[in-house]
Backbone atoms as SQL, in Angstrom:
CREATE TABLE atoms (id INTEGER PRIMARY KEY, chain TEXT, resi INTEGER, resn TEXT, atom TEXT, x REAL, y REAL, z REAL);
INSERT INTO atoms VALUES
  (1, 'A', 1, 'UNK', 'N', 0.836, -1.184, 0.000),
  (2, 'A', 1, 'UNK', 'CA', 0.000, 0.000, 0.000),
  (3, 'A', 1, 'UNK', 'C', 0.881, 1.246, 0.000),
  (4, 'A', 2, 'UNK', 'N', 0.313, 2.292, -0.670),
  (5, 'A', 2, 'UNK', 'CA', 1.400, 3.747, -0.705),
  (6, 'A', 2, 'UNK', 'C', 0.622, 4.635, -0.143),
  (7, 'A', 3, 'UNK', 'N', 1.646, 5.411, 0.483),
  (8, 'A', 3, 'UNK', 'CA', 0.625, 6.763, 1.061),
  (9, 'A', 3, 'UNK', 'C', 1.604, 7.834, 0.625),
  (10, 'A', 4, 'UNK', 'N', 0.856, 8.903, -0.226),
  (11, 'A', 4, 'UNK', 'CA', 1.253, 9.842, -0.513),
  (12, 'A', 4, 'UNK', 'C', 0.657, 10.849, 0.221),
  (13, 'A', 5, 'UNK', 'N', 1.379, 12.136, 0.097),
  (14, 'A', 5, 'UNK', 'CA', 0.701, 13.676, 0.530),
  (15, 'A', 5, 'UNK', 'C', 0.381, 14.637, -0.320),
  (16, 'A', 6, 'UNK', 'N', -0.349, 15.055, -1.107),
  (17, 'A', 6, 'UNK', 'CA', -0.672, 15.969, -2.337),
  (18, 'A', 6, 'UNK', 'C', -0.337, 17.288, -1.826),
  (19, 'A', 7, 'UNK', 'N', -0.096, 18.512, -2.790),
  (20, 'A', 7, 'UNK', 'CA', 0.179, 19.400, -3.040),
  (21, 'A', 7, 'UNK', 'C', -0.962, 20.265, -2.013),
  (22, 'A', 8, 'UNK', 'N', -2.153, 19.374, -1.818),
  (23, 'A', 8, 'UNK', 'CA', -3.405, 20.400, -1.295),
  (24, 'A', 8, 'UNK', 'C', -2.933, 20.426, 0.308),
  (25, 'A', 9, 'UNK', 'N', -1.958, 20.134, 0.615),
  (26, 'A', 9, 'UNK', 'CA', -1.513, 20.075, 2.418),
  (27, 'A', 9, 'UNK', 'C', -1.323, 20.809, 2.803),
  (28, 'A', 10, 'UNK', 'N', -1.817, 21.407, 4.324),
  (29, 'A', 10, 'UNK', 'CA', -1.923, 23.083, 4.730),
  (30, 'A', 10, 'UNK', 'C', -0.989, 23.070, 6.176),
  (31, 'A', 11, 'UNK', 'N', -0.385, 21.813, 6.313),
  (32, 'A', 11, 'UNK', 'CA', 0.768, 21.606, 7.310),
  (33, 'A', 11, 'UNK', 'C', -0.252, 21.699, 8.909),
  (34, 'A', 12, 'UNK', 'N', -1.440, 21.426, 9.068),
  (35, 'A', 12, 'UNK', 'CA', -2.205, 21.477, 9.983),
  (36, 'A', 12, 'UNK', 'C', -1.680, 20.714, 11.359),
  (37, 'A', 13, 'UNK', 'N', -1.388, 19.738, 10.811),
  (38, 'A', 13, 'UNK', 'CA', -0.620, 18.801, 11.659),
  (39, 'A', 13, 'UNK', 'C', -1.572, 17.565, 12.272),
  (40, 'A', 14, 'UNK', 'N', -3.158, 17.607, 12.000),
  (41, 'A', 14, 'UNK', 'CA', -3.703, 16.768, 12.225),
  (42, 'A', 14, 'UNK', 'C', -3.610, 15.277, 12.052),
  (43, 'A', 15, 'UNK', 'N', -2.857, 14.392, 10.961),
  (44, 'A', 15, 'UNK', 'CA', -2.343, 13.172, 10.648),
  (45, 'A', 15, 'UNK', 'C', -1.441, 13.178, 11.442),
  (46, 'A', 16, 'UNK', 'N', -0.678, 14.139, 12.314),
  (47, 'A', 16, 'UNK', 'CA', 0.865, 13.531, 12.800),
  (48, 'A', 16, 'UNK', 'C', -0.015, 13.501, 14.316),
  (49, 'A', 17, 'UNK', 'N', -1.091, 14.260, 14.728),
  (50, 'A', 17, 'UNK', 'CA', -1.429, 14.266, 16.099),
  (51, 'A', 17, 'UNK', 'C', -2.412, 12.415, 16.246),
  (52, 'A', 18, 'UNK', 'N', -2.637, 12.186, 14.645),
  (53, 'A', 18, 'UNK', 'CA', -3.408, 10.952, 14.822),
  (54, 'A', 18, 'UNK', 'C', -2.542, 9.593, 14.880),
  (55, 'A', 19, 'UNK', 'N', -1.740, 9.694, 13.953),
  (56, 'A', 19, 'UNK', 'CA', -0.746, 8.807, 13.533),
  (57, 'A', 19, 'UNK', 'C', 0.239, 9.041, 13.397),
  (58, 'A', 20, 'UNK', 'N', 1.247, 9.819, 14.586),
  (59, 'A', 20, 'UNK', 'CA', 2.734, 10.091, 14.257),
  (60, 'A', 20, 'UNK', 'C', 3.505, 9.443, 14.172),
  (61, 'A', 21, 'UNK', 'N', 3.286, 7.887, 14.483),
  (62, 'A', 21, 'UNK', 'CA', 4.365, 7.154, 13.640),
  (63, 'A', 21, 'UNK', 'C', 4.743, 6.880, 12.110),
  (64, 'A', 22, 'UNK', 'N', 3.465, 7.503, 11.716),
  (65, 'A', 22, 'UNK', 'CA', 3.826, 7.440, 10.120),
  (66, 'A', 22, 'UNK', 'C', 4.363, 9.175, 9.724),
  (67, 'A', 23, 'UNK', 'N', 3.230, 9.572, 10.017),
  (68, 'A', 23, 'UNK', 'CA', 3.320, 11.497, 9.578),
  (69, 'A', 23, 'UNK', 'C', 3.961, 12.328, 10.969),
  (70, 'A', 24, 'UNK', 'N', 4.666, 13.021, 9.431),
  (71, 'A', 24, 'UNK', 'CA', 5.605, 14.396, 10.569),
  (72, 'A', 24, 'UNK', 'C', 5.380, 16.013, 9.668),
  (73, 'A', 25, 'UNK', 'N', 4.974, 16.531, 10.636),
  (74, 'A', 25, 'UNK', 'CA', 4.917, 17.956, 9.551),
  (75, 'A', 25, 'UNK', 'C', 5.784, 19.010, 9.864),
  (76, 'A', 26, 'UNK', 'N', 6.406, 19.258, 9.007),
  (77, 'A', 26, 'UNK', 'CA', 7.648, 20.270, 8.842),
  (78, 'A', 26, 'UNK', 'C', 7.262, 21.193, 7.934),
  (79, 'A', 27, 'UNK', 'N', 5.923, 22.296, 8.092),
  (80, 'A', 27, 'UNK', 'CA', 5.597, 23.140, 6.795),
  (81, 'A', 27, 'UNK', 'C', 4.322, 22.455, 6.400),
  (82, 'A', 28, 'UNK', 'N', 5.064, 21.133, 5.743),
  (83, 'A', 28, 'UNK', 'CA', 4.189, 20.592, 4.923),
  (84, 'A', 28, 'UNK', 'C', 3.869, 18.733, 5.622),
  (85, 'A', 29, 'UNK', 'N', 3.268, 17.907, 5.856),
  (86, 'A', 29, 'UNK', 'CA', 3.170, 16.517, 6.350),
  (87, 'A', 29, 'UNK', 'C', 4.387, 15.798, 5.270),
  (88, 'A', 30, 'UNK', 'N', 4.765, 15.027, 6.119),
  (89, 'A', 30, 'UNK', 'CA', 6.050, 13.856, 5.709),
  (90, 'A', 30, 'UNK', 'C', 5.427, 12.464, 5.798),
  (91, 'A', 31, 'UNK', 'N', 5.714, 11.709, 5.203),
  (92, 'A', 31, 'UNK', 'CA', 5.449, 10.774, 5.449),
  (93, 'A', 31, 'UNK', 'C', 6.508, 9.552, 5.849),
  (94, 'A', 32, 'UNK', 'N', 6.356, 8.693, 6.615),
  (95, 'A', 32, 'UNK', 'CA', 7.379, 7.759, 6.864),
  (96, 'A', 32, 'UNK', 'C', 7.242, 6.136, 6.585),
  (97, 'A', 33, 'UNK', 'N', 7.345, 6.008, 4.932),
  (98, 'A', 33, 'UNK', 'CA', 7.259, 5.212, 4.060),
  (99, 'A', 33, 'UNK', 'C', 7.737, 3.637, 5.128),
  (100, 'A', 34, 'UNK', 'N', 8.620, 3.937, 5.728),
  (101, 'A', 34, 'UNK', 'CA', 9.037, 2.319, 6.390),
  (102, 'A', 34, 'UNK', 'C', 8.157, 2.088, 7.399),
  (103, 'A', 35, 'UNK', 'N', 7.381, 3.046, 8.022),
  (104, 'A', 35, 'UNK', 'CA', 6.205, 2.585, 9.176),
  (105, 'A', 35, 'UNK', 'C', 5.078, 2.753, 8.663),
  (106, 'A', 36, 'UNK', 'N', 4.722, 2.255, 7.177),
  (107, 'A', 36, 'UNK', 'CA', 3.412, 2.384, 6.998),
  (108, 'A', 36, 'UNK', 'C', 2.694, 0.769, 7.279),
  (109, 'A', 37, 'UNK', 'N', 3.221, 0.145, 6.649),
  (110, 'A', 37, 'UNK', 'CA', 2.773, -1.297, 6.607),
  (111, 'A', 37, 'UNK', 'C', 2.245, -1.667, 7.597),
  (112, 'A', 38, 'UNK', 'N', 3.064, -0.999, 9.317),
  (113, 'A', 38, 'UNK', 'CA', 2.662, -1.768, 10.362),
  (114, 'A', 38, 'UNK', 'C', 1.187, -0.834, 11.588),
  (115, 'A', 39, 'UNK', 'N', 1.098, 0.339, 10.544),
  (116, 'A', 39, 'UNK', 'CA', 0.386, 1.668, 10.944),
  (117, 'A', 39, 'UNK', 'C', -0.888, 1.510, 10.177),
  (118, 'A', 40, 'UNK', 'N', -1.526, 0.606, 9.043),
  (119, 'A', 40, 'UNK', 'CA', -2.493, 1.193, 8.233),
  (120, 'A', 40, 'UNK', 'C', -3.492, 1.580, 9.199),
  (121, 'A', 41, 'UNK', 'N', -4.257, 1.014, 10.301),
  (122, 'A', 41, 'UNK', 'CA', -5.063, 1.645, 10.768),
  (123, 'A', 41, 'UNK', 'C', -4.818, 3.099, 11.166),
  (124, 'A', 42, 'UNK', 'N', -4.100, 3.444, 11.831),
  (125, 'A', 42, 'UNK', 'CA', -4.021, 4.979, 12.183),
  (126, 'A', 42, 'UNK', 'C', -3.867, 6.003, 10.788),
  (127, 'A', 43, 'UNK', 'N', -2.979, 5.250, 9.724),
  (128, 'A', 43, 'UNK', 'CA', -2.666, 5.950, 8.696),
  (129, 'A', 43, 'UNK', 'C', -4.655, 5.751, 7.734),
  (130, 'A', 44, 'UNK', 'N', -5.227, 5.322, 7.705),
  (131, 'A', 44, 'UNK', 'CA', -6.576, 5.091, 7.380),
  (132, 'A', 44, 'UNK', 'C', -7.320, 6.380, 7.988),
  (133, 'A', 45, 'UNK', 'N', -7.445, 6.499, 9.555),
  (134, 'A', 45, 'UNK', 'CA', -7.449, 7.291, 10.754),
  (135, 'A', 45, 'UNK', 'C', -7.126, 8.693, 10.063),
  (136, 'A', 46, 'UNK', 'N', -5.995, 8.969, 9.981),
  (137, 'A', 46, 'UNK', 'CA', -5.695, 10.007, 9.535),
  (138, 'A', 46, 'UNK', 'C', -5.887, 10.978, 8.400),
  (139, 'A', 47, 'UNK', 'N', -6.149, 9.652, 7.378),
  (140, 'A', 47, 'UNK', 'CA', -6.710, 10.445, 5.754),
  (141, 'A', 47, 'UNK', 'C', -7.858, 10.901, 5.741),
  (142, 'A', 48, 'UNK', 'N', -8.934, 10.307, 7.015),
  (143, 'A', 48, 'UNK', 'CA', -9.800, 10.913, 7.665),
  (144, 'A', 48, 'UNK', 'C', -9.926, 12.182, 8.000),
  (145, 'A', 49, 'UNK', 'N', -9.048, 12.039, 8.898),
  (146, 'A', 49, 'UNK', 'CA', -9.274, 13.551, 9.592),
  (147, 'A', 49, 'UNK', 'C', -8.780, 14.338, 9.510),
  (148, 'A', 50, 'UNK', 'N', -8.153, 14.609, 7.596),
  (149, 'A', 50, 'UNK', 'CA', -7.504, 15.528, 6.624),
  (150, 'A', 50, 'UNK', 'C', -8.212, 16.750, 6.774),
  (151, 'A', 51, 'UNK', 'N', -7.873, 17.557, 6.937),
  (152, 'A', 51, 'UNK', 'CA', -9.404, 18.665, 6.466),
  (153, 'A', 51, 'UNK', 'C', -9.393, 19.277, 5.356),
  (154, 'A', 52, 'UNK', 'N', -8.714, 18.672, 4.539),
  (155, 'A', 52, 'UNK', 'CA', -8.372, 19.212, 2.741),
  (156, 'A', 52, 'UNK', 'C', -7.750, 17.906, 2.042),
  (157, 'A', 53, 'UNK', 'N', -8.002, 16.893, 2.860),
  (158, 'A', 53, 'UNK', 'CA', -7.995, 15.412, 1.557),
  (159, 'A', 53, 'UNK', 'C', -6.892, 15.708, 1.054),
  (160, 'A', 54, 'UNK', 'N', -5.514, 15.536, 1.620),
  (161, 'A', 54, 'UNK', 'CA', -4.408, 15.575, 1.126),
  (162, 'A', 54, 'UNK', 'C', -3.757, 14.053, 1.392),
  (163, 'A', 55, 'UNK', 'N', -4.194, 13.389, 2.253),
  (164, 'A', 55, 'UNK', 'CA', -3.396, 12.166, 2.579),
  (165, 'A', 55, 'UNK', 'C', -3.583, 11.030, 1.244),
  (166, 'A', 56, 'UNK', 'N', -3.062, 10.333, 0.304),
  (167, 'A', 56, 'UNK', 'CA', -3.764, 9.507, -0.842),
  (168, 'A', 56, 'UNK', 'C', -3.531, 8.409, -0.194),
  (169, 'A', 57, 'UNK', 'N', -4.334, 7.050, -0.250),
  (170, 'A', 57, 'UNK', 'CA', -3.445, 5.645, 0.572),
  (171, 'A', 57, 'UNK', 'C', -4.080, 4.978, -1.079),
  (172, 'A', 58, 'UNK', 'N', -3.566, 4.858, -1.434),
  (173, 'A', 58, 'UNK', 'CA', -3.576, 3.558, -2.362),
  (174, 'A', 58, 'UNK', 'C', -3.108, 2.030, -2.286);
């Protein structure tokens, strides 16, 4: 599964307060590609509670 962060990210910080083992925001949300696999629920959690649908999980 991939999780990207789109261009629409307003650095809110809400994904890193849900799931900071995956997301870190510096400006803009980071993502931390090697702790996704063992995170999908929180990272699921989080694309949620985007407030501009920036998180993609494919």
């Amino acid at each position: 599964m991939t999780v990207k962060v789109n261009e629409s990210c307003i650095g809110c910080g809400a994904c890193e307060s849900v799931c900071e083992a995956v997301f870190s925001v510096d400006g803009v949300a980071q993502v931390n590609e090697a702790a996704v696999a063992d995170n999908m629920d929180c990272v699921k959690e989080a694309a949620e509670a985007c407030p501009v649908s920036a998180i993609e999980v494919e």
